[in-house]
Backbone as CSV, one residue per row, in Angstrom:
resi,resn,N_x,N_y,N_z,CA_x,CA_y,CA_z,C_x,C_y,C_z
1,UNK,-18.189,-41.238,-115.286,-18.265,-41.883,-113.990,-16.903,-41.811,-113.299
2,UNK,-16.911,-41.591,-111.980,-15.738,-41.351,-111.547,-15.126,-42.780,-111.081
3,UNK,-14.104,-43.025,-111.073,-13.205,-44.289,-110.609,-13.244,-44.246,-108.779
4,UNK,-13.300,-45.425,-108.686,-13.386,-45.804,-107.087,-11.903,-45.731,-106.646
5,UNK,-11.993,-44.879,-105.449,-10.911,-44.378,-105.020,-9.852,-45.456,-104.165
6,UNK,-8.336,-45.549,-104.551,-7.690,-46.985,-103.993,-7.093,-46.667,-102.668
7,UNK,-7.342,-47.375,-101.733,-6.945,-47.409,-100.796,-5.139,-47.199,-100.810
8,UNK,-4.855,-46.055,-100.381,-3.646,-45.539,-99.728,-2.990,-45.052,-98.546
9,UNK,-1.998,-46.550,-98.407,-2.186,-45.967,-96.524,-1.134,-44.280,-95.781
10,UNK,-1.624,-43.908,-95.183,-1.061,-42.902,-94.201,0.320,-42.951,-94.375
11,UNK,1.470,-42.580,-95.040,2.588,-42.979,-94.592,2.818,-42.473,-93.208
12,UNK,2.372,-41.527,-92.283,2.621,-41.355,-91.178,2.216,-42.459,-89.798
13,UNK,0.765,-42.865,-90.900,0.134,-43.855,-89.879,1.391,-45.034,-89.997
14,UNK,1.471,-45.167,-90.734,2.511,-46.609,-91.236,3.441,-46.324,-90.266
15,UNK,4.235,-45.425,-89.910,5.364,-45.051,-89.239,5.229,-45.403,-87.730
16,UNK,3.816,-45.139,-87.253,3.160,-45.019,-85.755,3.073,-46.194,-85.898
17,UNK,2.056,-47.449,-86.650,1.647,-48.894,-86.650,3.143,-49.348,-86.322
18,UNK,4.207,-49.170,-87.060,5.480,-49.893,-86.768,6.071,-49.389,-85.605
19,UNK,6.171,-48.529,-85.084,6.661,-48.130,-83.968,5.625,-49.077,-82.618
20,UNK,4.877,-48.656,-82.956,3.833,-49.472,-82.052,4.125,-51.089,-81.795
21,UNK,3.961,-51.438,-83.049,4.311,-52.823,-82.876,5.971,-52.753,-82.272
22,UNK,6.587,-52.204,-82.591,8.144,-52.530,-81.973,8.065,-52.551,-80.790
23,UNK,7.378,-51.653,-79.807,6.617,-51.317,-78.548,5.959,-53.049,-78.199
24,UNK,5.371,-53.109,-78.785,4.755,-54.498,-78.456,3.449,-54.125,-77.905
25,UNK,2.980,-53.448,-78.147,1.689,-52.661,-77.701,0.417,-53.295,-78.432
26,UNK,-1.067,-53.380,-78.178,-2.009,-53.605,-78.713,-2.290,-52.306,-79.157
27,UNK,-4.183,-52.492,-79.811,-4.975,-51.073,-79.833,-5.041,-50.770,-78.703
28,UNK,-5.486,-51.576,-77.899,-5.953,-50.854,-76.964,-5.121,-50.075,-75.852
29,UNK,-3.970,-51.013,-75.242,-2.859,-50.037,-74.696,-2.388,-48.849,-75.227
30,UNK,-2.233,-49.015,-76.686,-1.573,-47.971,-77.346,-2.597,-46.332,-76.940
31,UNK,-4.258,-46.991,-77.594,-5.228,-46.146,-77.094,-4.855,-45.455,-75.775
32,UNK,-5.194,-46.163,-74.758,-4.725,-45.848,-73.214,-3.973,-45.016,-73.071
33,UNK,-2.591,-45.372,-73.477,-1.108,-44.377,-73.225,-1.443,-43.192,-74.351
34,UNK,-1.900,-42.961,-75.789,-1.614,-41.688,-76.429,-3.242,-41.495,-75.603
35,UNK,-3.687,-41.601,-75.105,-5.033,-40.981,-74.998,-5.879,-40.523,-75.814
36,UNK,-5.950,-41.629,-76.643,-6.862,-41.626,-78.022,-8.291,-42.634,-77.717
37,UNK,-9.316,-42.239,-78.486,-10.494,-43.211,-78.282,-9.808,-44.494,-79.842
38,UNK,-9.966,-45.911,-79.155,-9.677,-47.104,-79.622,-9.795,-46.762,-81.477
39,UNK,-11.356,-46.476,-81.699,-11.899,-45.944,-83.014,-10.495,-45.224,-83.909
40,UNK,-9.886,-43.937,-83.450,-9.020,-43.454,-83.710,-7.542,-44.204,-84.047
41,UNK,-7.495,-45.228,-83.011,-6.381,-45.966,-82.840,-6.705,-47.102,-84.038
42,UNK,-7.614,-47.730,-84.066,-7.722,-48.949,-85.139,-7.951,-48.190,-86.579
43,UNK,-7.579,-46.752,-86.910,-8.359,-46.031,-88.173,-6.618,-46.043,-88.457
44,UNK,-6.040,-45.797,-87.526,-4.463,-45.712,-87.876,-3.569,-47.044,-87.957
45,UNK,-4.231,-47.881,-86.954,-2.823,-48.706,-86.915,-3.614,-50.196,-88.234
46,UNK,-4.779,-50.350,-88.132,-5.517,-51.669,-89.194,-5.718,-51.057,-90.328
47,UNK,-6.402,-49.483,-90.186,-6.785,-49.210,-91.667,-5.596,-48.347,-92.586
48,UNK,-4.532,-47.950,-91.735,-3.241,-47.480,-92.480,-3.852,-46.019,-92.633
49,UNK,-4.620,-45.245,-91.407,-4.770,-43.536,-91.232,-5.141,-43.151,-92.950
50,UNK,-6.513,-43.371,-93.474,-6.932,-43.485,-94.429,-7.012,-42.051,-94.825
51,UNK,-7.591,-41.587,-93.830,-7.703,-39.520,-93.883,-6.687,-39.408,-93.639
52,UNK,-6.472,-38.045,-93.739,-5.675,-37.184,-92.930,-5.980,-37.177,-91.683
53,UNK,-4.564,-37.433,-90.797,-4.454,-37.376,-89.603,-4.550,-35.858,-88.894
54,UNK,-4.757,-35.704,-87.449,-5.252,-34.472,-86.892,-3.829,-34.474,-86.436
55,UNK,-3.751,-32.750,-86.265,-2.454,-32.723,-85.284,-2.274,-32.795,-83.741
56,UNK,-3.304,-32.659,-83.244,-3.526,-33.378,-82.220,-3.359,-34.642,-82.123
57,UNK,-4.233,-35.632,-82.635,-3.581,-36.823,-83.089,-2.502,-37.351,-83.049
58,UNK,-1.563,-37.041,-84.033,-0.129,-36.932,-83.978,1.077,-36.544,-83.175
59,UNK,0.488,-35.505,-82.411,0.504,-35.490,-81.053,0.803,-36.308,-80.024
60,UNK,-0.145,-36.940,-79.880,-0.703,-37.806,-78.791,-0.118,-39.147,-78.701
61,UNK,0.301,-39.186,-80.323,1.067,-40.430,-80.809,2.480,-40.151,-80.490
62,UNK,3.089,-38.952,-80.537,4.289,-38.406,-80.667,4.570,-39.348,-79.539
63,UNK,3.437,-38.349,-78.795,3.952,-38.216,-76.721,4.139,-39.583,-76.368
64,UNK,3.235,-40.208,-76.886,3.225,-41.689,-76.489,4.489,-42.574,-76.548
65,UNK,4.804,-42.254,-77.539,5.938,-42.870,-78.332,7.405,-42.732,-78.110
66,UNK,7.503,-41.470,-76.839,8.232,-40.529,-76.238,9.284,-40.153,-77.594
67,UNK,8.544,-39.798,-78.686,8.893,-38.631,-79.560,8.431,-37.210,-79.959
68,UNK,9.163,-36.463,-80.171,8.869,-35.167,-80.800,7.498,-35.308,-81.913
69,UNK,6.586,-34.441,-82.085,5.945,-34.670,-83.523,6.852,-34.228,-84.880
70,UNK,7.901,-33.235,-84.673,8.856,-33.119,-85.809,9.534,-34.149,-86.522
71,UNK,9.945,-35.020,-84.968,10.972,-36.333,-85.536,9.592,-37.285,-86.136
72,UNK,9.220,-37.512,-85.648,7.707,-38.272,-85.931,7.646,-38.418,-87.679
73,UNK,7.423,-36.850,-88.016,6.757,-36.716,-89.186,8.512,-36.936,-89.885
74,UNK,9.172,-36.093,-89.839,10.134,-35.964,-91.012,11.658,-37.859,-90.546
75,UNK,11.656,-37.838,-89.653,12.870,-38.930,-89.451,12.227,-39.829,-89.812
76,UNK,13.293,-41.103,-91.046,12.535,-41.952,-91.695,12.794,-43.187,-90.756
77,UNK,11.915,-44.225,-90.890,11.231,-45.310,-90.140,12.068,-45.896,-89.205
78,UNK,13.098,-46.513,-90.134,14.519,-47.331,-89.519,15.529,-46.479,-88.176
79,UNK,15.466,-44.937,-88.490,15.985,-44.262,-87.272,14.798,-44.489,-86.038
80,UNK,13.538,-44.383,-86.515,12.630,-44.098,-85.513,12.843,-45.619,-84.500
81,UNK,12.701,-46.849,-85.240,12.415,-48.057,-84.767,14.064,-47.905,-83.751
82,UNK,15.312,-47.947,-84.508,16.187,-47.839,-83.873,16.256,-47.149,-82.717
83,UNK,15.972,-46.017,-82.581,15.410,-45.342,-80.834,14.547,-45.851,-80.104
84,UNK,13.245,-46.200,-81.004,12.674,-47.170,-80.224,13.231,-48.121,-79.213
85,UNK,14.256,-49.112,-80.242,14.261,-50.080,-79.634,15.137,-49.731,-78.524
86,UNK,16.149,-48.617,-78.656,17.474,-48.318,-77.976,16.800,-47.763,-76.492
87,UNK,15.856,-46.924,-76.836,14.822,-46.522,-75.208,14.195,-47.463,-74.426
88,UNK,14.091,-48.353,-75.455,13.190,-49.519,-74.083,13.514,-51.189,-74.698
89,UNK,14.455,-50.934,-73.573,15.092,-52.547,-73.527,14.177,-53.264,-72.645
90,UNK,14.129,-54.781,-72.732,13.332,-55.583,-72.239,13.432,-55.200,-70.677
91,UNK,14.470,-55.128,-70.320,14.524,-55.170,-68.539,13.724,-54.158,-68.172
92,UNK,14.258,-54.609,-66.906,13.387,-53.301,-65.790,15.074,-52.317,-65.544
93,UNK,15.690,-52.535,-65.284,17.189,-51.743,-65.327,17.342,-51.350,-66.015
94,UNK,17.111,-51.485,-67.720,17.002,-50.452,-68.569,16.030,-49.224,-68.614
95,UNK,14.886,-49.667,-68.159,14.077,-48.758,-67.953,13.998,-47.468,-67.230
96,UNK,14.970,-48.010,-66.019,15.464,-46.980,-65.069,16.776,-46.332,-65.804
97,UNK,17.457,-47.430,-66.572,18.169,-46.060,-66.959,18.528,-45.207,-67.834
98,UNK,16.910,-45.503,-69.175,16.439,-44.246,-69.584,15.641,-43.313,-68.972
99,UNK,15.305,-43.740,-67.654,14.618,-42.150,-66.941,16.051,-41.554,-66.818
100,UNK,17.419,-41.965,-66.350,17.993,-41.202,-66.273,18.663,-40.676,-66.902
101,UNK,19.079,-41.224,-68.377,19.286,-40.565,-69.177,18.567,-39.529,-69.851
102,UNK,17.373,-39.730,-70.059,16.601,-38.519,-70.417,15.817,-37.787,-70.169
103,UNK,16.162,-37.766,-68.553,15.612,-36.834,-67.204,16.412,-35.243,-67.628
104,UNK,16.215,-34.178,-67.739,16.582,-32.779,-67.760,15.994,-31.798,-66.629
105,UNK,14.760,-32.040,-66.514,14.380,-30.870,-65.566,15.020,-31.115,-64.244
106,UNK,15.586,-29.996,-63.647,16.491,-29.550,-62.938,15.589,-30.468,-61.289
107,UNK,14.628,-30.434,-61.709,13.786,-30.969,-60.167,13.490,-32.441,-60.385
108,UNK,12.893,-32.518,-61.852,12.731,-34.463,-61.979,14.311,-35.206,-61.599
109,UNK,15.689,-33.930,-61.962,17.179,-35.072,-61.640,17.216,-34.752,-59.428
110,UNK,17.126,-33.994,-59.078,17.016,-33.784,-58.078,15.935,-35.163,-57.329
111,UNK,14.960,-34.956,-57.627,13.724,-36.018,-57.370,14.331,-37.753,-57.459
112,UNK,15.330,-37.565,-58.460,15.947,-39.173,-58.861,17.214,-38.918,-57.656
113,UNK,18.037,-38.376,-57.418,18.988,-38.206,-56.293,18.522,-38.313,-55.104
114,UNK,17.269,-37.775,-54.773,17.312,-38.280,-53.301,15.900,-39.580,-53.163
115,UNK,15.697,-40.082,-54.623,14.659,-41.207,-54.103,14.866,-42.278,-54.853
116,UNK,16.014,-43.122,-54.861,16.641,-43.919,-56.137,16.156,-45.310,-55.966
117,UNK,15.288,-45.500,-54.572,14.532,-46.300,-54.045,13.132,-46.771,-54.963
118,UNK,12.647,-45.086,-54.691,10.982,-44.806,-55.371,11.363,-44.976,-57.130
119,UNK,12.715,-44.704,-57.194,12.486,-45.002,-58.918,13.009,-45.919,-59.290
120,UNK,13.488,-46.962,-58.532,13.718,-47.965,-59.058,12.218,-48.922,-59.296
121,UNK,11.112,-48.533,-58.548,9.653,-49.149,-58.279,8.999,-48.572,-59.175
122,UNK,8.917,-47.861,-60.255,8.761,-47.385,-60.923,8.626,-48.370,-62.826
123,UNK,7.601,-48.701,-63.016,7.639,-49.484,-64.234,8.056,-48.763,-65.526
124,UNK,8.059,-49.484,-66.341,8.626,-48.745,-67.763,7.077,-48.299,-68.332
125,UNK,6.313,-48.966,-68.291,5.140,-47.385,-68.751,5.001,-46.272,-67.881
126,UNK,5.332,-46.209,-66.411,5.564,-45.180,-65.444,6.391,-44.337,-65.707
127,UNK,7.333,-44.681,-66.410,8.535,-43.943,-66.557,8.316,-43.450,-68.042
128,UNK,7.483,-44.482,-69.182,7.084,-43.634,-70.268,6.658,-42.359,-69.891
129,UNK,5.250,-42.288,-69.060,4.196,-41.332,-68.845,4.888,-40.309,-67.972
130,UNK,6.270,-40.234,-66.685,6.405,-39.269,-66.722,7.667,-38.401,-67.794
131,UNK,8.402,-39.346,-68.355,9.352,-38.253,-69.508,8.443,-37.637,-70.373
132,UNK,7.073,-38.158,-70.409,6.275,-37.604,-71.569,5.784,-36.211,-70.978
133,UNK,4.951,-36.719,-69.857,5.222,-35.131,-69.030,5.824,-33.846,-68.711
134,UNK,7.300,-34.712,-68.748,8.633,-34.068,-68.763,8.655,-33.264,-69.832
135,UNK,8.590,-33.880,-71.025,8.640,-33.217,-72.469,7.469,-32.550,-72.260
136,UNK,6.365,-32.173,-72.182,5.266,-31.757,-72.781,4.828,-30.254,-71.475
137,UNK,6.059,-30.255,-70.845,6.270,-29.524,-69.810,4.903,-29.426,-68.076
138,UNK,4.255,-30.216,-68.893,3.205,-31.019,-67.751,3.911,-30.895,-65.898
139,UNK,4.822,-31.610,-65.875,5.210,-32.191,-64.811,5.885,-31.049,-64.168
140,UNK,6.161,-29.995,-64.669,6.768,-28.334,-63.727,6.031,-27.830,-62.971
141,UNK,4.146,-28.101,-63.773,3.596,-27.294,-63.176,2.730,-28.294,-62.319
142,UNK,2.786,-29.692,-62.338,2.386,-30.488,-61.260,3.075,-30.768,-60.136
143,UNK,4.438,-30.692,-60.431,5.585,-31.494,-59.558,5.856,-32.846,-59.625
144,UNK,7.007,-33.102,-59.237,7.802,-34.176,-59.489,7.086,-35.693,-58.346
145,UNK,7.483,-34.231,-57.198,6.703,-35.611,-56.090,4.824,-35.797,-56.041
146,UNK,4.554,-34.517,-56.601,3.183,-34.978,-56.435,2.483,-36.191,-57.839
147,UNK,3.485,-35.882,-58.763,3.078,-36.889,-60.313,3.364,-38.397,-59.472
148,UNK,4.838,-38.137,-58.844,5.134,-39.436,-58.755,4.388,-40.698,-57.396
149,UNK,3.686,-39.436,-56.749,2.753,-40.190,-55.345,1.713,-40.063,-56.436
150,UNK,1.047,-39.914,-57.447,-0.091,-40.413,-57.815,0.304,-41.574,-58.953
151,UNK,1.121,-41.581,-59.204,1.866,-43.056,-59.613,1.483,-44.505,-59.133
152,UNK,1.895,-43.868,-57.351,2.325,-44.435,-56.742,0.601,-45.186,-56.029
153,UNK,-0.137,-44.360,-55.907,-1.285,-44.624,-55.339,-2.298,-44.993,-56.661
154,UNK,-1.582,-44.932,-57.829,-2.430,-45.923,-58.624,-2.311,-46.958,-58.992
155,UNK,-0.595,-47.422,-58.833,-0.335,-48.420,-58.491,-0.858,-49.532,-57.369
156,UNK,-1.191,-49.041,-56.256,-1.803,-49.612,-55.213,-3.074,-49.927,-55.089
157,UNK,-3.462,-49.335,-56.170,-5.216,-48.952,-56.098,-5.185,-50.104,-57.114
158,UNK,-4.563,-50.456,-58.000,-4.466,-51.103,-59.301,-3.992,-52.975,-58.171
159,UNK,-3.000,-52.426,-57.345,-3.042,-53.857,-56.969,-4.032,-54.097,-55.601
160,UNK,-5.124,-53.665,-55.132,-5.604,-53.916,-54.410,-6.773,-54.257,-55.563
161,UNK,-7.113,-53.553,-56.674,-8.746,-53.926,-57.351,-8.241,-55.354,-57.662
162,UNK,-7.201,-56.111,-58.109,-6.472,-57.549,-58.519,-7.020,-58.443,-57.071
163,UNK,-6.949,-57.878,-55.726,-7.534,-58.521,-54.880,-8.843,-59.208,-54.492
164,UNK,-9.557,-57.665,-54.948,-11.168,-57.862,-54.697,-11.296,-58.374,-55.629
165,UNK,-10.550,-58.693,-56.636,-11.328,-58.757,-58.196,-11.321,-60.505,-57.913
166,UNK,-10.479,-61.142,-57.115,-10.433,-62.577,-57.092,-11.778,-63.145,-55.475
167,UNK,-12.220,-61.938,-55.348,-13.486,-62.324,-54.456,-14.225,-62.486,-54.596
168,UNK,-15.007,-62.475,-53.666,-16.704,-62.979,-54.068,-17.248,-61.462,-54.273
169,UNK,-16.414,-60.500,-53.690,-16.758,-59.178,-53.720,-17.010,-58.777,-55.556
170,UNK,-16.225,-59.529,-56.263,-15.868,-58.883,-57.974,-17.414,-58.334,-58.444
171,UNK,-18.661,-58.995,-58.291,-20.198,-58.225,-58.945,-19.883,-56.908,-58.444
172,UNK,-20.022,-56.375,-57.362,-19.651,-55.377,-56.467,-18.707,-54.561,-56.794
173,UNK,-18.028,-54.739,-57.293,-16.449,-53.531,-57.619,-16.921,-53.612,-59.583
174,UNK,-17.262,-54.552,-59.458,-17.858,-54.424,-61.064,-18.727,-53.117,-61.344
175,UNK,-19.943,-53.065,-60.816,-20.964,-52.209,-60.495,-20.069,-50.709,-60.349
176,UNK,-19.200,-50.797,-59.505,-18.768,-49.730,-58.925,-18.126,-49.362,-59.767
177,UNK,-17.206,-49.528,-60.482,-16.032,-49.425,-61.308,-17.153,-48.769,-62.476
178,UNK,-18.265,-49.399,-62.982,-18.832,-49.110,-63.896,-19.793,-47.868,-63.739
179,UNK,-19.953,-47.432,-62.277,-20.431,-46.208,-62.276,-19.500,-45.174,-62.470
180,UNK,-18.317,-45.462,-61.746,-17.200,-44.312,-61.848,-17.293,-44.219,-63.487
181,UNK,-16.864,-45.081,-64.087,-16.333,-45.062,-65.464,-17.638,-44.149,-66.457
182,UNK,-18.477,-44.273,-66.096,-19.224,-43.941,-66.976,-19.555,-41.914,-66.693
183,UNK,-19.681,-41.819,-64.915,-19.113,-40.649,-64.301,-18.240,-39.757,-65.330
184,UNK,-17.036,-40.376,-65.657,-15.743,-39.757,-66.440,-15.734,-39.643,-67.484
185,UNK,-16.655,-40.404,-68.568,-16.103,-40.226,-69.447,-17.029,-39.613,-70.044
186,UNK,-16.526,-38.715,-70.972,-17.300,-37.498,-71.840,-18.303,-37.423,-72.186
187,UNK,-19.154,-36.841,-72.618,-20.537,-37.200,-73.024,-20.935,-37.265,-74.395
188,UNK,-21.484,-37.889,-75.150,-21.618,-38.651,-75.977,-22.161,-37.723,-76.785
């Protein structure tokens, strides 16, 4: 008879769960930002990535995490958390000034020189999602100003649904919201 197999967690998952938490992130944000389905996200961060993880996956976690998948896998925990924490300080002024520290493309530093306005309005998951871009070379072939006006108009869109959402209108944007959503997302 074969022996029941003991639960052994992921050391990679372990690495992502702690980073995450240093982040201060839930499942579900975390989900959101690597663009993982929740399922995926609670297999890694509650059950300690029981399988083998995908490299995609890892990936997604990297990007999120605004790390490399190299440093990811091989740099051990205590360096990782330490960058962590060193990239995203509580403020909003820190935030801005790791976009500028680890802004490189020749058009995202250009883009920060003549709009120091638009990036100071700019939140620290805004500024996660575009260095991740940045890295993942995304944002060359979108552009700087067009990533950052759809930022900008989802921001607005995000604080106008906070409006209706306190109306009598909310059944109504409910409905609506729930047709789009279902519109988008993949098929089952």
């Amino acid at each position: 008879m074969e022996e029941p197999r003991q639960f052994v967690p992921n050391d990679l998952a372990h690495k992502i769960a702690r980073l995450v938490q240093e982040r201060g992130w839930n499942q579900e944000e975390f989900a959101r930002i690597a663009r993982l389905n929740r399922h995926t996200i609670r297999q890694i961060l509650v059950e300690g990535g029981g399988r083998r993880l995908r490299n995609s996956t890892i990936g997604a976690c990297a990007n999120a995490l605004g790390l490399s998948v190299s440093d990811l896998r091989e740099q051990p925990l205590d360096k990782l958390l330490a960058r962590v924490r060193d990239a995203h300080p509580a403020d909003g002024e820190g935030h801005l000034k790791r976009l500028y520290d680890r802004a490189t493309q020749p058009e995202l530093l250009a883009w920060l020189e003549r709009n120091p306005d638009r990036a100071r309005q700019l939140s620290g998951e805004e500024i996660d999602e575009l260095l991740a871009y940045q890295e993942s070379g995304t944002l060359t072939a979108f552009g700087v100003e067009g990533f950052v006006e759809r930022l900008e108009r989802r921001r607005r869109l995000i604080q106008r649904l906070h409006v209706v959402a306190r109306t009598e209108y909310l059944d109504l944007l409910e409905q609506l919201v729930q047709l789009l959503y279902e519109k988008v997302q993949p098929q089952r």
